[in-house]
RORO-195294 format. One line per field, with one value per residue (C-alpha): residue number from 1; residue in three letters; chain; z, y, x. Coordinates in steps of 0.1 Angstrom, whole numbers, padded with zeros to 4 digits. Each point is the difference from the previous one (the first is absolute). Layout:
seq	c(NUM;...)
type	c(ALA;...)
mol	c(A;...)
z	c(Z;...)
y	c(Y;...)
x	c(X;...)
//
This chain:
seq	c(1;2;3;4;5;6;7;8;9;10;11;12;13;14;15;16;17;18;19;20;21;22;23;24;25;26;27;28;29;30;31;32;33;34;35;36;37;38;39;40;41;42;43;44;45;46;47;48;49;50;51;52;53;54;55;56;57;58;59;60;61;62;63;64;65;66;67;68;69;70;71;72;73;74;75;76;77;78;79;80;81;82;83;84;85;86;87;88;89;90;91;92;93;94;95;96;97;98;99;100;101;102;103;104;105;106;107;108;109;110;111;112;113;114;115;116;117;118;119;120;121;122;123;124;125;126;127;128;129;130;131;132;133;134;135;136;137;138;139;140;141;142;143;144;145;146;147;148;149;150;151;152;153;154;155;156;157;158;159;160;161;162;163;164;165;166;167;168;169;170;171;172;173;174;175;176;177;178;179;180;181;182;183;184;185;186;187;188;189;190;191;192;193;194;195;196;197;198;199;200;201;202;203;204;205;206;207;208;209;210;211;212;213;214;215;216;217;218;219;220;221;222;223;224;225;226;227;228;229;230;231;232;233;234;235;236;237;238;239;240;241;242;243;244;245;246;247;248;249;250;251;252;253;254;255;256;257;258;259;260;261;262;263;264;265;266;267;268;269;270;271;272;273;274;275;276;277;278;279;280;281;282;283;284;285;286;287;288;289;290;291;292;293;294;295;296;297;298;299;300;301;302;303;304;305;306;307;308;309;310;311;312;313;314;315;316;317;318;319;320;321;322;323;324;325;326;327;328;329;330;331;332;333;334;335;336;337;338;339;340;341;342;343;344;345;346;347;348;349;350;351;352)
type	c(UNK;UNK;UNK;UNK;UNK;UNK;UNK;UNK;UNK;UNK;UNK;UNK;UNK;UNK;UNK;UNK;UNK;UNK;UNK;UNK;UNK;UNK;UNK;UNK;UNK;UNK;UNK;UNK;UNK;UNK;UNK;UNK;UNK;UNK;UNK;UNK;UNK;UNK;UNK;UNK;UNK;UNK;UNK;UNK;UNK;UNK;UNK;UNK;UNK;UNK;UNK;UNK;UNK;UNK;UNK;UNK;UNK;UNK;UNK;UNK;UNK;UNK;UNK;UNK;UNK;UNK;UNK;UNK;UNK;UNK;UNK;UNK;UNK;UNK;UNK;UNK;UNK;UNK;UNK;UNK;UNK;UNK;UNK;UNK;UNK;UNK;UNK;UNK;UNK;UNK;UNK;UNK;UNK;UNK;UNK;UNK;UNK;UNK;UNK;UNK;UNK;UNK;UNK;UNK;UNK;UNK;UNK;UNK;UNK;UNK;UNK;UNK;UNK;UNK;UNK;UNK;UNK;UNK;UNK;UNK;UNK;UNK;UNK;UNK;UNK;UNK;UNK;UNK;UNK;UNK;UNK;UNK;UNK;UNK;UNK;UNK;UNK;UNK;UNK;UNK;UNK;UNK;UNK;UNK;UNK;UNK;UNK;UNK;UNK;UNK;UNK;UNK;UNK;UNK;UNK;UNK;UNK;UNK;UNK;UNK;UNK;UNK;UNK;UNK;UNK;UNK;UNK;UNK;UNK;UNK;UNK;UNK;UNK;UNK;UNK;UNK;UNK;UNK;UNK;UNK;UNK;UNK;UNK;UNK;UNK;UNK;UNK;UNK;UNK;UNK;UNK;UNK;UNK;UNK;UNK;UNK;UNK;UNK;UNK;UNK;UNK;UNK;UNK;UNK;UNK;UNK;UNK;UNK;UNK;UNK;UNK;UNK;UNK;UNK;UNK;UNK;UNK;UNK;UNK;UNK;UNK;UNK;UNK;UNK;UNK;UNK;UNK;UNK;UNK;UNK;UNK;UNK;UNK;UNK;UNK;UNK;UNK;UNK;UNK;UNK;UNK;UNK;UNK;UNK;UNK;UNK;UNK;UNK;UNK;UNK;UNK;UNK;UNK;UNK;UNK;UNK;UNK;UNK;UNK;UNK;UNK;UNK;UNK;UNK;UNK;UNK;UNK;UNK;UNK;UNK;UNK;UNK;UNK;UNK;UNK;UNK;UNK;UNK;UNK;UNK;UNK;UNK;UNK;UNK;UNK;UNK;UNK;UNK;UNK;UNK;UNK;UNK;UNK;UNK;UNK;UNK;UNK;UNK;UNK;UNK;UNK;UNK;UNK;UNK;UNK;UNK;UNK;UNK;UNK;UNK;UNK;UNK;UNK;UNK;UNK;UNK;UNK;UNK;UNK;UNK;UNK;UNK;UNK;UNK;UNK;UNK;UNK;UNK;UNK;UNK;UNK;UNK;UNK;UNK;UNK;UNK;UNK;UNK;UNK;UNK;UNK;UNK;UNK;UNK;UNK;UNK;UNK;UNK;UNK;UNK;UNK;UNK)
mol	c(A;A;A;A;A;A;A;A;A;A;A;A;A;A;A;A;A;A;A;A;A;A;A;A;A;A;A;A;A;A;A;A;A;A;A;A;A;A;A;A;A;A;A;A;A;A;A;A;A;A;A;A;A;A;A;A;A;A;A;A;A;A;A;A;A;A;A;A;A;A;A;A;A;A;A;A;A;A;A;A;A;A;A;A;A;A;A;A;A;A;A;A;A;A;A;A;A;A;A;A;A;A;A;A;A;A;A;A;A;A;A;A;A;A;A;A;A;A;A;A;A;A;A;A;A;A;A;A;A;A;A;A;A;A;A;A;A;A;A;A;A;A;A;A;A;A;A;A;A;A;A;A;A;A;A;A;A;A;A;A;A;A;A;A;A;A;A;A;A;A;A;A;A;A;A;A;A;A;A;A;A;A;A;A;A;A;A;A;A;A;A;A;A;A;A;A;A;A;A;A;A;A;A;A;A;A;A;A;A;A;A;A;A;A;A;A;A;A;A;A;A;A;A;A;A;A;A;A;A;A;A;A;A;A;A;A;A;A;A;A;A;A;A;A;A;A;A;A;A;A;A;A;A;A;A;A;A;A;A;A;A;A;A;A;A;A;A;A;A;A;A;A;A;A;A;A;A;A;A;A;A;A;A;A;A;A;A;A;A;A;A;A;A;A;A;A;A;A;A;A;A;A;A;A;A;A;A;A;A;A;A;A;A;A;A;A;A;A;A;A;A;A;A;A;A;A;A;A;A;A;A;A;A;A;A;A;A;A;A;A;A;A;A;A;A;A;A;A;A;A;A;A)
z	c(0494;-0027;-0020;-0024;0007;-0026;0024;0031;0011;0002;-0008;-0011;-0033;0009;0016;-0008;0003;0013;0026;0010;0007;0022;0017;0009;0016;0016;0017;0009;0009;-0002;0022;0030;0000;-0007;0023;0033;0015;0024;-0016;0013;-0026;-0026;-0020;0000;-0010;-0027;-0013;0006;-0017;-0032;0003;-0001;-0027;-0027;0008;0005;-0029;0017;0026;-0020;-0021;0034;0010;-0033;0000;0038;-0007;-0030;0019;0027;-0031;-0013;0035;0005;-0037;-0014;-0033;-0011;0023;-0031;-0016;0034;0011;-0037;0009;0037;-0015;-0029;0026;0023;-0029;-0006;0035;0003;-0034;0014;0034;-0013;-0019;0036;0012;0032;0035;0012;0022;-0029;-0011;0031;0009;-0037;0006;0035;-0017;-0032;0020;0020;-0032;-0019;0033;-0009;-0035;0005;0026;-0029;-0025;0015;0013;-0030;-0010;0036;-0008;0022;0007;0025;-0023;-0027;0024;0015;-0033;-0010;0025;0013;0043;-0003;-0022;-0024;0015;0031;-0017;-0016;0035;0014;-0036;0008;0035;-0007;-0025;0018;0039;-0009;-0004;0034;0013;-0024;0011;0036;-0008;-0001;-0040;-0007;0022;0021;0003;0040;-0006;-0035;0024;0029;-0020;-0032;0012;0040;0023;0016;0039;0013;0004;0019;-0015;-0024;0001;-0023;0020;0017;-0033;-0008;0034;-0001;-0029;0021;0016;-0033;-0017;0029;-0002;-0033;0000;0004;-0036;-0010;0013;0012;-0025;-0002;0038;-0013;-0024;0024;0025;-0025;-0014;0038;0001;-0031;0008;0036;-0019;-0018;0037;0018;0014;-0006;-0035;-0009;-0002;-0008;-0036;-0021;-0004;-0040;0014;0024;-0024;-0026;0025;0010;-0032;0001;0039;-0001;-0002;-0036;0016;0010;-0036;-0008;0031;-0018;-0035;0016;0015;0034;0026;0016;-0019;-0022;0033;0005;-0038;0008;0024;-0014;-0030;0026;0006;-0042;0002;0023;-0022;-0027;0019;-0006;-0030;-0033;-0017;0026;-0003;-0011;0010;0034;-0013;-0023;0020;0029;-0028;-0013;0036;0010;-0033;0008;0034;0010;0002;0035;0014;-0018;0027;0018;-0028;0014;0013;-0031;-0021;0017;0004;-0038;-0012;0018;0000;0032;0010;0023;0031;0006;0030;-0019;-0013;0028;0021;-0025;0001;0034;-0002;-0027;0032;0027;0016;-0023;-0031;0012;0013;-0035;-0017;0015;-0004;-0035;0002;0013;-0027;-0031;0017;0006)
y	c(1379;0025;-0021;-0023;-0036;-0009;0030;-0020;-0015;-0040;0000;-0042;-0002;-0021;0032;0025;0029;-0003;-0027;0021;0032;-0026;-0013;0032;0008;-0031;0010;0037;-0006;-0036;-0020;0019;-0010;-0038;-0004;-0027;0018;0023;0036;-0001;-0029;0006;0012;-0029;-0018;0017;-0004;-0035;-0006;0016;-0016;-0033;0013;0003;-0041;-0009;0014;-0013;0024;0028;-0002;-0005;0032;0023;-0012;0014;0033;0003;-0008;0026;0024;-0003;0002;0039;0013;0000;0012;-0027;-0025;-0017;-0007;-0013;-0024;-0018;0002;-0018;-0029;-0005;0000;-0022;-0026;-0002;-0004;-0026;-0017;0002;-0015;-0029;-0005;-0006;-0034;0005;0019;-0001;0017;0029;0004;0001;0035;0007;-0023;0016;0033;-0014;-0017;0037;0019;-0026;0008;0039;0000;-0026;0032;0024;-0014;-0006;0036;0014;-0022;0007;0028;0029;-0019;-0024;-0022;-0001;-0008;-0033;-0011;0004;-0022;-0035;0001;-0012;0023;-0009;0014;-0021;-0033;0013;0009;-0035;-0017;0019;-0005;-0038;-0001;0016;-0019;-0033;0020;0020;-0012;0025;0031;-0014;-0009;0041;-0003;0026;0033;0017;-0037;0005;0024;-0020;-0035;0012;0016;-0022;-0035;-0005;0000;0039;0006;0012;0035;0026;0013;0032;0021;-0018;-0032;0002;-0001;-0035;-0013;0004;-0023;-0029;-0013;-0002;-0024;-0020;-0012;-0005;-0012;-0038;-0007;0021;-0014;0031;0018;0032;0003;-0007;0028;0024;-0006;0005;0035;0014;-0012;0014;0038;-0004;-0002;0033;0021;-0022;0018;-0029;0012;-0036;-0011;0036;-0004;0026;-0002;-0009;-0026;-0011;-0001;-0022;-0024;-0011;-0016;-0022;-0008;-0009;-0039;-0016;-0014;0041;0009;-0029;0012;0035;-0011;-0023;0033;-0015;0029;0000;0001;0029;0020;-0002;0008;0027;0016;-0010;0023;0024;0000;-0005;0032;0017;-0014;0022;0026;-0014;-0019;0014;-0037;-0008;0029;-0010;-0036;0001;0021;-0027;-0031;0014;0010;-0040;-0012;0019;-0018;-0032;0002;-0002;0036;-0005;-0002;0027;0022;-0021;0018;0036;0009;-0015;0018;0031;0007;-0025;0033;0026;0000;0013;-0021;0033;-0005;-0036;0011;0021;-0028;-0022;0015;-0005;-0026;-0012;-0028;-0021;0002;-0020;-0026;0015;-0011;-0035;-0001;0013;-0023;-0032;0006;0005;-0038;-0009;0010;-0010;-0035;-0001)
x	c(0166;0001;0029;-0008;0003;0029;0019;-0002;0030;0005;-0038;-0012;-0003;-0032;-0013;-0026;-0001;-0030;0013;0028;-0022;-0028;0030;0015;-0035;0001;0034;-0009;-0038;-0019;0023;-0004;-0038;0004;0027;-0007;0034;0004;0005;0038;0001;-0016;0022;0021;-0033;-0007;0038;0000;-0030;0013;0031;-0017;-0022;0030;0002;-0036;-0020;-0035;0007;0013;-0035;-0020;0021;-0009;-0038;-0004;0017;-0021;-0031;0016;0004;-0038;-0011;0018;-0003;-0037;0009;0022;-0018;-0014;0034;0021;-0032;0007;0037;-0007;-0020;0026;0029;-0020;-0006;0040;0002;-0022;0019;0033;-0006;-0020;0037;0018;0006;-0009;0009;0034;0024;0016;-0033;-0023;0004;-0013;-0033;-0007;-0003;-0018;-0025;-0007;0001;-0024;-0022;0006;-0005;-0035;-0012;0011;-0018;-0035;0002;-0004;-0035;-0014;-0029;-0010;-0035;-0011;-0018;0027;0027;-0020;-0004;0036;0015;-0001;-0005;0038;0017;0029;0028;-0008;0003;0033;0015;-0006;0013;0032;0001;-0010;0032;0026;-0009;0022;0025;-0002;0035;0013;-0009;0001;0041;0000;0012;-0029;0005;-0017;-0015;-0007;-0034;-0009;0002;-0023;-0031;0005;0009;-0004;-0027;-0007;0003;-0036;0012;-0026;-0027;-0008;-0026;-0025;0004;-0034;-0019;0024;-0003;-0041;0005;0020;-0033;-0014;0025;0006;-0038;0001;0037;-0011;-0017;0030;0030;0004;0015;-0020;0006;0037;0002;-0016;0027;0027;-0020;0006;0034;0013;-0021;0013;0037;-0003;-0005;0028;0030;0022;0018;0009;-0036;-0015;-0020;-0012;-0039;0010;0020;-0026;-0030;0017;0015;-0032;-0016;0037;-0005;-0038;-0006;-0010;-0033;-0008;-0002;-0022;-0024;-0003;-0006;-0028;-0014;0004;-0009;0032;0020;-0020;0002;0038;0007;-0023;0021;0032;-0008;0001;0036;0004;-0018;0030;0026;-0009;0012;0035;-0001;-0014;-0006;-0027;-0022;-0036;0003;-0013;-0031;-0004;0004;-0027;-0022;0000;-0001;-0029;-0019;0008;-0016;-0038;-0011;-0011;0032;0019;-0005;0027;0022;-0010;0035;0019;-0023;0005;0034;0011;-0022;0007;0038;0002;0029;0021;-0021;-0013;-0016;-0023;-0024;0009;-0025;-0031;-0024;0016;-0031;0028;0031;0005;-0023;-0028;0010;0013;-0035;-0012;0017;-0008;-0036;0008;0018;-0032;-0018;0018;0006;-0039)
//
């Protein structure tokens, strides 16, 4: 690292030195945060990516502009100087993928891992506009971020082309196929599940103007936080993983539902920033975004019914995300039969 770059043995020409040092870090540090693999594989991961990167320049610049995100985000006084370097990198990213005919078997592996790092470096970016305030953070955002609609744009381009990864070209392609592609298992339930399952009543009765599809992405919110406490290692999920498998999983229709401020679907994006708030534990681009989306949420909706955002509010704030049980207890009136009962009166109301 102290060398100089022209020192570096069998360095590309093409190179940097700027690029190599970014992809060094990338090797020694970033890639064991963005990796979907099991830790006994991530290092093959991470050289596999960078193997493919020597052939697939839109993935080696999708690469550099994450690890210089992940660079601004650690090192404050040179945070200025690697957030320009992210956005140039992401640009020639952007510019060489829009150069590639298309999706094929050589290349696919490449596009999985663009597509996840375009989702990474979307999360990056709007991280570092989201303010410390309430007020500036609803203003910032749309009720359906970016990075959201650049998830489902990847997912949407790489889904005709399934039977790739499914052939088992694209390893370790068994975990990547049952959170990314399949249908989940209704595995038991964690220890926030009675807030979600209040919530069922709700979107069932409202479900019919709908087609459903809040009560939809509700069921697929307690499936994917049931995944991260399941004992079965082949399905186990990290909460990262969890949390930003759900805006791919949830049904087009739901995302309409919560731009039209339907109450539903408010309520489940409500308590899904809940679990976004848990993944920051774990993954340093999602910091401030769940702060940000429940601040926007709350308004969107009619000021008489925020209280039905108490426990969202509470523990999205609070960060107290060691002992679950320790706000589970509060405000009991919003568990159980009570707040089914609660909330079909408020059905009532908004329908009257």
């Amino acid at each position: 690292m102290t060398r100089s770059f022209s020192q570096i043995p069998h360095a590309d020409p093409r190179e940097t030195e700027l690029d190599w040092l970014l992809t060094h870090h990338f090797f020694e540090t970033t890639s064991r945060n963005l990796s979907l693999c099991a830790t006994r594989s991530q290092d093959a991961w991470r050289d596999k990516m960078l193997q493919h990167c020597a052939t697939h320049p839109f993935l080696r610049y999708a690469v550099l502009s994450i690890t210089a995100s992940h660079v601004a985000w650690r090192c404050v006084d040179v945070r200025d100087v690697y957030t320009y370097q992210a956005s140039r990198y992401l640009q020639m990213a952007m510019d060489r993928m829009s150069r590639v005919a298309g999706v094929t078997a050589d290349n696919f592996f490449a596009f999985l891992n663009f597509c996840r790092l375009m989702s990474a470096c979307c999360l990056a970016g709007l991280q570092r506009t989201i303010p410390d305030t309430d007020t500036a953070c609803a203003d910032r955002e749309a009720v359906v971020p970016t990075w959201v609609n650049v998830q489902r744009q990847g997912i949407s381009l790489l889904r005709p082309h399934r039977q790739l990864m499914m052939k088992g070209l694209h390893e370790p392609s068994p975990r990547l196929l049952n959170v990314y592609m399949r249908e989940m298992p209704a595995p038991p339930s964690n220890v926030f599940d009675a807030r979600l399952a209040a919530l069922m009543s709700l979107t069932a009765v409202t479900g019919v103007g709908q087609s459903g599809v809040s009560h939809a992405a509700l069921l697929r919110l307690r499936r994917l936080w049931a995944l991260t406490s399941t004992t079965d290692d082949d399905s186990r999920l990290t909460l990262r993983d969890a949390a930003l498998l759900w805006s791919v999983r949830v049904p087009s229709g739901y995302l309409d539902a919560v731009e039209a401020d339907e109450l539903a679907a408010m309520l489940v994006l409500a308590h899904y920033c809940v679990l976004l708030r848990l993944a920051e534990e774990e993954c340093w681009y999602t910091k401030g975004h769940a702060q940000a989306l429940l601040s926007t949420t709350r308004k969107r909706m009619e000021p008489s019914l925020c209280h039905l955002l108490s426990w969202p509010v509470k523990v999205v704030a609070s960060g107290c995300i060691g002992e679950p049980n320790a706000y589970m207890h509060d405000e009991q009136v919003y568990c159980g039969a009570d707040v089914t009962v609660e909330l079909r009166m408020v059905v009532k109301e908004v329908d009257t």
